[in-house]
N, C-alpha and C positions, 0 to 999 in steps of 0.2 A: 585258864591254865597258862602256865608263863612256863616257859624255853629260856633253860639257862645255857645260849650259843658257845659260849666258853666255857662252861663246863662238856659239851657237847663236842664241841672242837680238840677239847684235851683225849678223849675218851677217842675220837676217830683215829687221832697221831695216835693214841699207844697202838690203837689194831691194827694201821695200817706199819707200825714199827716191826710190831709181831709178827706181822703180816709175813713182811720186809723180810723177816730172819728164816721165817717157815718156809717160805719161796725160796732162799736159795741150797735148805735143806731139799724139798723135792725135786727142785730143777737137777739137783746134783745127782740124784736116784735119776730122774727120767734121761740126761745125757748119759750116765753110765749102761742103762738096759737101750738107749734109742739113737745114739751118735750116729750109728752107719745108715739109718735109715732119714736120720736130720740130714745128714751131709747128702745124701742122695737127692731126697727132694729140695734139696736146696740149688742142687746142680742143674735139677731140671727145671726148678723155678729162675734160673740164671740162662737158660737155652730157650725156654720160652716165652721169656717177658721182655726180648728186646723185637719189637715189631719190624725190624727191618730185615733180621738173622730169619729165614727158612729153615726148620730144624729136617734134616736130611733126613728120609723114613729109615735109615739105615741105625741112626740114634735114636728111633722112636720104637724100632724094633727091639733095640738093647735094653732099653726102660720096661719095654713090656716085660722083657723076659726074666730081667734084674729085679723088678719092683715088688715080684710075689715072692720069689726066693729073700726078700729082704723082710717083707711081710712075717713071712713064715719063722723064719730065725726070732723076729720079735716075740709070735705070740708066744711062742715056747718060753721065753724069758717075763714073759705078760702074768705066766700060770708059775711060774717062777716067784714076781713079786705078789701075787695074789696069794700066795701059803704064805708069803712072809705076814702079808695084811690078816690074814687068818691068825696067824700067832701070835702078832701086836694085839688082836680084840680079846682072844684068851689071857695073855697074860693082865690086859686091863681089866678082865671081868676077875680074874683071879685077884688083881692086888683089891679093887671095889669089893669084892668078895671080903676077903683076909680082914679090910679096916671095919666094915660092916659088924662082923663077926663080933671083932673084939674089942670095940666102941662102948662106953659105957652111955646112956640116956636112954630119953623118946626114940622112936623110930626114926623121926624129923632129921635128928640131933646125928643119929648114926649114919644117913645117910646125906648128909651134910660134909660130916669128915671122910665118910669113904668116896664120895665125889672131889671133896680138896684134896683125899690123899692117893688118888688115883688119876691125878689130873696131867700129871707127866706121860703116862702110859697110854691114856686119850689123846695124846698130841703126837705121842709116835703112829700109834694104832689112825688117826686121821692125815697126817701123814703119807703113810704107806696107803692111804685111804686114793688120796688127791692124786699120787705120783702115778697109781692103777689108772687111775679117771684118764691121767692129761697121755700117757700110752695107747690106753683104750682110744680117745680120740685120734691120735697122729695114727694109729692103724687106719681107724673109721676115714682119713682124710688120705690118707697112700691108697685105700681100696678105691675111693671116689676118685684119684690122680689116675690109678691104673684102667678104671672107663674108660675116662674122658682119654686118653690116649690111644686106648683100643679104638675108641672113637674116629679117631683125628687117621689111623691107621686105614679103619675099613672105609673111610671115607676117600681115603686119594688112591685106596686099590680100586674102588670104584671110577673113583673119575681116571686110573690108567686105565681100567677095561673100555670106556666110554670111548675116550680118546683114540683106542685099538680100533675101536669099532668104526668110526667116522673116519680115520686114515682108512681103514679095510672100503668103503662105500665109495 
């Protein structure tokens, strides 16, 4: 069997071109429904990745409190673009539907064109498909941020109660 690399290579550039253009379609949905919640964890990724800053439990306590109220607003907006992704697979099953129908051939033949002629509504419908996903995730990663903080919290109330206690002896 022989690998034609250039043809291979040409075929990756178009997907990854495609790619290129689909990306800055979903990115534009996920900052429109996730900005306030990027800008957030962005701030607390800026308060605790410089190892020399002590983030004051004072600011740890406002994260805790901020981060689920930010949560919250998201998924509401999450179930928001999930009816839109609902609508996109409707109407592509509707336009698939529609060419199928009225396609003259084989079965082969007809769902052939009702796939090329439904293949714009597949790209919205995946789409709103990806923009769900990469939401769903930055929720999944602000819940795993709001531990790890609670974390970092019950742990230096612990060591003040310790510290109480060893001054108290």
């Amino acid at each position: 069997m022989s690998i034609d690399v250039q043809e291979i290579t040409k075929k990756l550039s178009r997907v990854d071109k495609s790619g290129s253009e689909l990306d800055v379609i979903v990115n534009s949905i996920v900052t429109q429904y996730c900005k306030e919640l990027d800008d957030f964890i962005s701030k607390i990724y800026s308060m605790i990745s410089d190892k020399n800053i002590d983030v004051p439990d004072v600011d740890i306590e406002y994260m805790v409190l901020q981060l689920p109220c930010l949560m919250y607003f998201l998924s509401g907006k999450m179930e928001d673009l999930g009816l839109r992704e609902d609508v996109a697979k409707g109407i592509e099953k509707e336009k698939y539907n529609e060419i199928l129908f009225s396609a003259e051939g084989k079965v082969s033949e007809k769902e052939g064109a009702a796939q090329n002629g439904s293949k714009e509504e597949y790209i919205v419908s995946a789409i709103c498909s990806r923009a769900y996903r990469k939401l769903k995730a930055r929720l999944d990663y602000a819940s795993a941020t709001l531990e790890s903080l609670k974390k970092v919290l019950t742990n230096r109330i612990s060591d003040k109660e310790l510290t109480r206690k060893d001054v108290k002896v």
